[in-house]
Backbone as CSV, one residue per row, in Angstrom:
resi,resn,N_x,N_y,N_z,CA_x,CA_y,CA_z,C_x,C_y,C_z
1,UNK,-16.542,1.720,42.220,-16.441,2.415,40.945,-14.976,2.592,40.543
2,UNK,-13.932,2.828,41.352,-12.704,3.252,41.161,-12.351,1.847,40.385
3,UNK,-12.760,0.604,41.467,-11.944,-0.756,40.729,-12.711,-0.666,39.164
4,UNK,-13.533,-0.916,38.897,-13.950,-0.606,37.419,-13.145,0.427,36.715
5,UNK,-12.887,1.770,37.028,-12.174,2.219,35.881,-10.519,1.965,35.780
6,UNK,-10.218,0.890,37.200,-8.796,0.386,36.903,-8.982,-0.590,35.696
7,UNK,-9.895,-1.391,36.225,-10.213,-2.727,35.023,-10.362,-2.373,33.660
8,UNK,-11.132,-0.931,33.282,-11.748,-0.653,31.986,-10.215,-0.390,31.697
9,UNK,-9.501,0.801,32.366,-7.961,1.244,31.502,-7.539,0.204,31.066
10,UNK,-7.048,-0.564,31.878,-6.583,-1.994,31.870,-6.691,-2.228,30.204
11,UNK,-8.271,-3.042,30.333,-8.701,-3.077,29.048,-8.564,-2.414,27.540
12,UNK,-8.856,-1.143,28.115,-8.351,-0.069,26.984,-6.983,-0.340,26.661
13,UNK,-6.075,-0.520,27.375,-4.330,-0.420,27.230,-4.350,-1.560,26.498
14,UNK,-5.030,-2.691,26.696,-4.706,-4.076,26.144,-5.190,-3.582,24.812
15,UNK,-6.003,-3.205,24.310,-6.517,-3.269,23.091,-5.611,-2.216,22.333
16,UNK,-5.472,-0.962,22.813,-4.268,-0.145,22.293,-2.986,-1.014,21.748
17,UNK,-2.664,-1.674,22.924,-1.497,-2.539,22.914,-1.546,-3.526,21.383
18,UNK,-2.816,-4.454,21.318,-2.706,-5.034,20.125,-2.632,-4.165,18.754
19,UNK,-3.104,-3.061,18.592,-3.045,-2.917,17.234,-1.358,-2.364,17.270
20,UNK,-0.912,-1.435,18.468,0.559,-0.913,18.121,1.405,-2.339,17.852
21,UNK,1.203,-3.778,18.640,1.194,-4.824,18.529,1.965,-4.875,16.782
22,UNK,0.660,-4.928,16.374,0.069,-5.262,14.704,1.420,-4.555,14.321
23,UNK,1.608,-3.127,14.094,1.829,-2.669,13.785,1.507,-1.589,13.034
24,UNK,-0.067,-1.012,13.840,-0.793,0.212,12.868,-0.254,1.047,14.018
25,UNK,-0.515,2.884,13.493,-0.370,3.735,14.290,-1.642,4.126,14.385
26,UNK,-1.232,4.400,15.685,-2.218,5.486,16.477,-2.485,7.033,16.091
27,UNK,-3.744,7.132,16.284,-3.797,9.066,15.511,-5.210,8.452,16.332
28,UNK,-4.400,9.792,17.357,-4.897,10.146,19.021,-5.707,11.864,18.789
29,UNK,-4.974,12.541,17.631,-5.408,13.769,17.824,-6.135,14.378,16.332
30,UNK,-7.289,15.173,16.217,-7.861,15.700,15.525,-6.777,16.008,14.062
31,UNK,-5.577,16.471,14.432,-4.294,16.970,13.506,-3.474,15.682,13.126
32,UNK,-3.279,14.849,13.857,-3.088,13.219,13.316,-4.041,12.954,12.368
33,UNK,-5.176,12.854,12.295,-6.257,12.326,11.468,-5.783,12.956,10.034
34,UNK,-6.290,14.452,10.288,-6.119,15.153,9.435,-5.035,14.747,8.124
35,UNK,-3.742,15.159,9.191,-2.549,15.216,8.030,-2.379,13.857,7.562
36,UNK,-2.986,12.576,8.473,-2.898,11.319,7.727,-3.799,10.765,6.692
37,UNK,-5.052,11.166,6.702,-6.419,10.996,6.121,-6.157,11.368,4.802
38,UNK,-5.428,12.540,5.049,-5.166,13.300,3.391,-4.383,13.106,2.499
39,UNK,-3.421,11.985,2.803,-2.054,11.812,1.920,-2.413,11.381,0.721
40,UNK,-1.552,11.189,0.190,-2.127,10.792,-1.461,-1.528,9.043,-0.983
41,UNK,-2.619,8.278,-1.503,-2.213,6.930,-1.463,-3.195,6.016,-0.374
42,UNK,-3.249,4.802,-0.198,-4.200,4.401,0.613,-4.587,4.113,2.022
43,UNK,-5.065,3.896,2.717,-4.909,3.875,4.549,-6.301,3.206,4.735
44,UNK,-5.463,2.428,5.527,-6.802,1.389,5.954,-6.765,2.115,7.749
45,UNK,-8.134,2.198,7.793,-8.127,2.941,9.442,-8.856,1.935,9.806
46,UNK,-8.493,1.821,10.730,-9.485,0.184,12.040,-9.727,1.069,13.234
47,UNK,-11.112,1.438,13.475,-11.551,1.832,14.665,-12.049,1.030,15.533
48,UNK,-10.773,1.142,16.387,-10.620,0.114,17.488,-11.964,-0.155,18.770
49,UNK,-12.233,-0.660,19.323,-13.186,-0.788,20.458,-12.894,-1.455,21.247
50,UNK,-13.405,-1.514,22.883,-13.198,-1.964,23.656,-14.734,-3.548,23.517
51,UNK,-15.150,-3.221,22.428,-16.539,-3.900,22.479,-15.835,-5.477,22.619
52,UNK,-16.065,-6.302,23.807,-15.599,-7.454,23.802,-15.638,-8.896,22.620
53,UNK,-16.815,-9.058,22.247,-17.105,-9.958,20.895,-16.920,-9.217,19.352
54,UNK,-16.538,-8.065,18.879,-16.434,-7.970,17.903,-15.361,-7.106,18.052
55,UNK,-14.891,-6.672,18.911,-13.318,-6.034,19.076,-12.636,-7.446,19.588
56,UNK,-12.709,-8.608,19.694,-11.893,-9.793,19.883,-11.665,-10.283,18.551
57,UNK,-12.373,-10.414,17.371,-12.784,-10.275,16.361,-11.578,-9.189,15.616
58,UNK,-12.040,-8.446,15.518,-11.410,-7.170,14.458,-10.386,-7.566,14.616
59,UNK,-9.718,-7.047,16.296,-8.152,-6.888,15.983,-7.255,-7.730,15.488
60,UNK,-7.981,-9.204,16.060,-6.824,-10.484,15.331,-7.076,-10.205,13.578
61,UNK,-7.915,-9.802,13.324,-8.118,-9.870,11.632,-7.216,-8.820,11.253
62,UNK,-7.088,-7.347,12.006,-6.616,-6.443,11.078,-4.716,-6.851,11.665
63,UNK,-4.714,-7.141,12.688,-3.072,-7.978,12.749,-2.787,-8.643,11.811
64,UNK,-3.935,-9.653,11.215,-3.663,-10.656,10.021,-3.317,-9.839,8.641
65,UNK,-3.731,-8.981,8.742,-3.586,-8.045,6.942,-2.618,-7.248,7.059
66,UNK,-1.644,-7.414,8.351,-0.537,-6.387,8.085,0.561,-7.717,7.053
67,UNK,0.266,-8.916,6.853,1.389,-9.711,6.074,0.339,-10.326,4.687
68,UNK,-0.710,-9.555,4.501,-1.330,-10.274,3.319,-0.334,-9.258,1.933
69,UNK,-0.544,-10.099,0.898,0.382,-9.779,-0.172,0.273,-8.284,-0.632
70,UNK,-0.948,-7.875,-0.803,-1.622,-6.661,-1.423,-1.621,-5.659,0.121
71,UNK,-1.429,-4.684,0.239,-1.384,-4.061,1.277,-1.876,-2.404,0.990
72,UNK,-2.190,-1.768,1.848,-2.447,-0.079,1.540,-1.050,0.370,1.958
73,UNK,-1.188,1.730,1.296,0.354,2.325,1.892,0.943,2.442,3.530
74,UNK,-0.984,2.709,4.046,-0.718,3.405,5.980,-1.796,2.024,6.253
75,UNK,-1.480,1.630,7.640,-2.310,1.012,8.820,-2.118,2.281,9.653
76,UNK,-3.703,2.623,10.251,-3.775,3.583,11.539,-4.766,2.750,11.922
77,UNK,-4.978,3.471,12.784,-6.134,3.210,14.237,-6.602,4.289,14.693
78,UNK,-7.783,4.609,15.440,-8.704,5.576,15.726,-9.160,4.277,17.063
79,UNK,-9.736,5.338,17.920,-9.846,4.590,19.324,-11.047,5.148,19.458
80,UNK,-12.821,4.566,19.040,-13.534,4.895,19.730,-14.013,5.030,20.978
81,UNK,-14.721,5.987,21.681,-14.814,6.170,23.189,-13.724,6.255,23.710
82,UNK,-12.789,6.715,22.689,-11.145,7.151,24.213,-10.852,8.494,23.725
83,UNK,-10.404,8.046,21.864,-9.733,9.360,21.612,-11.142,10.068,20.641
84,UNK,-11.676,10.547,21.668,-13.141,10.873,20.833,-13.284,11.992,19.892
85,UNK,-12.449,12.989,19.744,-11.906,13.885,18.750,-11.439,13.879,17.524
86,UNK,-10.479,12.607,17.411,-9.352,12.210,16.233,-10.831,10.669,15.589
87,UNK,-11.660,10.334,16.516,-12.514,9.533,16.131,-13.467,9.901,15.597
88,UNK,-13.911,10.530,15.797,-15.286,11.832,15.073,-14.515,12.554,13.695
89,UNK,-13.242,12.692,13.649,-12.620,13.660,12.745,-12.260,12.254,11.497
90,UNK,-12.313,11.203,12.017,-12.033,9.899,11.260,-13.093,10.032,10.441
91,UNK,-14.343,9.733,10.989,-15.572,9.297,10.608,-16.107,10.136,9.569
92,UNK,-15.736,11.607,9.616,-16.050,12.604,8.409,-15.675,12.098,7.250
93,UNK,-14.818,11.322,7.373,-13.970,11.169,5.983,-14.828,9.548,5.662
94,UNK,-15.598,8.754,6.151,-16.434,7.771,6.054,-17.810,8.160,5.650
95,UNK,-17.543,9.060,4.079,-19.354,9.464,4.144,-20.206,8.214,3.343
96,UNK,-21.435,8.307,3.702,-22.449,7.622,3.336,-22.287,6.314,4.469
97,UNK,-21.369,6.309,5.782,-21.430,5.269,6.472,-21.775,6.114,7.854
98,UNK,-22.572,5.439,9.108,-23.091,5.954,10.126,-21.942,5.424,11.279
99,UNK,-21.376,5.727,12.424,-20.669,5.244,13.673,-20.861,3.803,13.607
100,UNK,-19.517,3.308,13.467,-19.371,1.698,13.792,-17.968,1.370,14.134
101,UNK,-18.668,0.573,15.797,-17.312,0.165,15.825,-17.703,-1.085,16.722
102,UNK,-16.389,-1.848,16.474,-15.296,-1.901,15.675,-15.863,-1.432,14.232
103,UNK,-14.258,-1.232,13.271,-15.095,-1.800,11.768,-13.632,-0.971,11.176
104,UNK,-13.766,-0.883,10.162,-12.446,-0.985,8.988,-12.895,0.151,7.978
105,UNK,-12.145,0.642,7.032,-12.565,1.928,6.168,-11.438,2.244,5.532
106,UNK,-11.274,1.723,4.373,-9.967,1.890,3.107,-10.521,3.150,2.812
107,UNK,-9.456,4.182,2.535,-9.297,5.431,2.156,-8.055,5.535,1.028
108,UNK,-8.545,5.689,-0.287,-7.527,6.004,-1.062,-7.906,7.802,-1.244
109,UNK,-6.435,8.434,-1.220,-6.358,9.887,-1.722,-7.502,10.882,-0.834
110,UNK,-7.449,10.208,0.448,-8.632,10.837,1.576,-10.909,10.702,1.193
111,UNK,-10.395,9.134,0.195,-11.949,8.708,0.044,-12.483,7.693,0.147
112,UNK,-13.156,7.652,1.059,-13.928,6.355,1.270,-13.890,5.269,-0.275
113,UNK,-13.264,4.341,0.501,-13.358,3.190,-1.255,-14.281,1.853,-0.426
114,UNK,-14.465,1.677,0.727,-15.219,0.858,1.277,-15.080,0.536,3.204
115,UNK,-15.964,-0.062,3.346,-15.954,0.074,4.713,-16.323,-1.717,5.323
116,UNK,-15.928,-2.269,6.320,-16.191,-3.251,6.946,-16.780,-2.920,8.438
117,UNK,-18.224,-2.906,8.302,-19.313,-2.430,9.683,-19.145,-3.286,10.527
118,UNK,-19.589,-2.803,11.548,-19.307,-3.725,12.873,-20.556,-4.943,12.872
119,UNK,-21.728,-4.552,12.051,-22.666,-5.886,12.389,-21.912,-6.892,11.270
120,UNK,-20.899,-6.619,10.197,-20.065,-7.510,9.629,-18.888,-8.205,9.899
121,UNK,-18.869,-7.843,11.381,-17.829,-8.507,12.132,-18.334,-9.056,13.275
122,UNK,-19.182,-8.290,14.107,-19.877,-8.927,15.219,-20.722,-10.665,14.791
123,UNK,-20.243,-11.566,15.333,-20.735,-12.503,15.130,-20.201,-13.456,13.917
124,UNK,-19.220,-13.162,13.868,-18.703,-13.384,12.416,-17.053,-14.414,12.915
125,UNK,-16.476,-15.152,12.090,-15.336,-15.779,12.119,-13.986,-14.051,11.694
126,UNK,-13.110,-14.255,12.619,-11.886,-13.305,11.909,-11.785,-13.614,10.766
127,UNK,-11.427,-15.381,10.100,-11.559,-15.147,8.237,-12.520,-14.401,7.411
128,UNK,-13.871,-14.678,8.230,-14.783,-13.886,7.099,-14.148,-12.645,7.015
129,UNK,-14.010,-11.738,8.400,-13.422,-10.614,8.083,-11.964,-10.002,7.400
130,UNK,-11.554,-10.752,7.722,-9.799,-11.130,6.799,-10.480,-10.891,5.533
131,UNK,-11.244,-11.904,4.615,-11.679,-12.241,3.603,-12.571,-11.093,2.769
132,UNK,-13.239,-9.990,3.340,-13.568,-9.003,3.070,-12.859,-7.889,2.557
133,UNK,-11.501,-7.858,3.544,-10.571,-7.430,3.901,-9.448,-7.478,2.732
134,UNK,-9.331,-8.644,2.275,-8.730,-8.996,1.040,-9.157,-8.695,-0.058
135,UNK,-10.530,-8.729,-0.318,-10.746,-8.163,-1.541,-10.732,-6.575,-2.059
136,UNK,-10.535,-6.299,-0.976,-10.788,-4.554,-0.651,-9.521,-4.494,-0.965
137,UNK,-8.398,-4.985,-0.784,-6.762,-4.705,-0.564,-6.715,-5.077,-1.982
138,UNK,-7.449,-6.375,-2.732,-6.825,-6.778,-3.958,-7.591,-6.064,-5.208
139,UNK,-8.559,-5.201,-4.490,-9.421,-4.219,-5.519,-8.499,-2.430,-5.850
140,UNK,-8.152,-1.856,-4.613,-7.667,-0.876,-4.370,-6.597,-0.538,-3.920
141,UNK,-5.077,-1.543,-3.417,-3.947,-1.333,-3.356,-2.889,-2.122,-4.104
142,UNK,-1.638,-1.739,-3.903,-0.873,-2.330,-5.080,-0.511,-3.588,-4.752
């Protein structure tokens, strides 16, 4: 059991690693969420997963939209099953959508403007999801 939760950290760190990678931040704590969720302007949050086929998936896509032309003001990240506080405090602000992860959630002025679910990435090419991704950026940011 011990070697498993070396392997899972492991894992976890790697996936942490890609989005700080990317260049999104992390908001680890209930008060991160908060004061970021609320700003005036847009934030794309990617709730990260350790889920192997559609968290292999997400992250290369949301790395890809940190250089697409149209951009939101913030990239964050939310870490389901790690930072389970600041992830639950995410998800409030995702109404009319149920727990998914991986998956994506443009927030202009702290409101849901759309969401990319995890059965829309699971099984899916990173372009499709890029491509979703883009229209959301070329609908709702500058």
């Amino acid at each position: 059991m011990q070697q498993f939760n070396f392997f899972m950290n492991d894992v976890v760190q790697d996936a942490r690693n890609d989005m700080i990678q990317a260049g999104y931040t992390q908001l680890q704590t209930v008060e991160d969420v908060e004061q970021t969720l609320t700003e005036k302007g847009t934030t794309l949050v990617m709730v990260n997963s350790v889920c192997g086929c559609a968290g292999g998936i997400a992250r290369p896509a949301a790395a890809y939209m940190k250089n697409y032309e149209a951009t939101p003001d913030r990239f964050v990240t939310v870490f389901a099953g790690q930072d389970k506080e600041a992830t639950a405090r995410a998800r409030e602000f995702f109404k009319g959508y149920g727990p998914s992860s991986p998956s994506f959630a443009l927030l202009k002025d702290g409101e849901i403007q759309m969401m990319v679910e995890r059965h829309e990435i699971e099984g899916h090419e990173p372009i499709q999801v890029v491509q979703k991704l883009e229209q959301a950026f070329d609908s709702h940011c500058k």
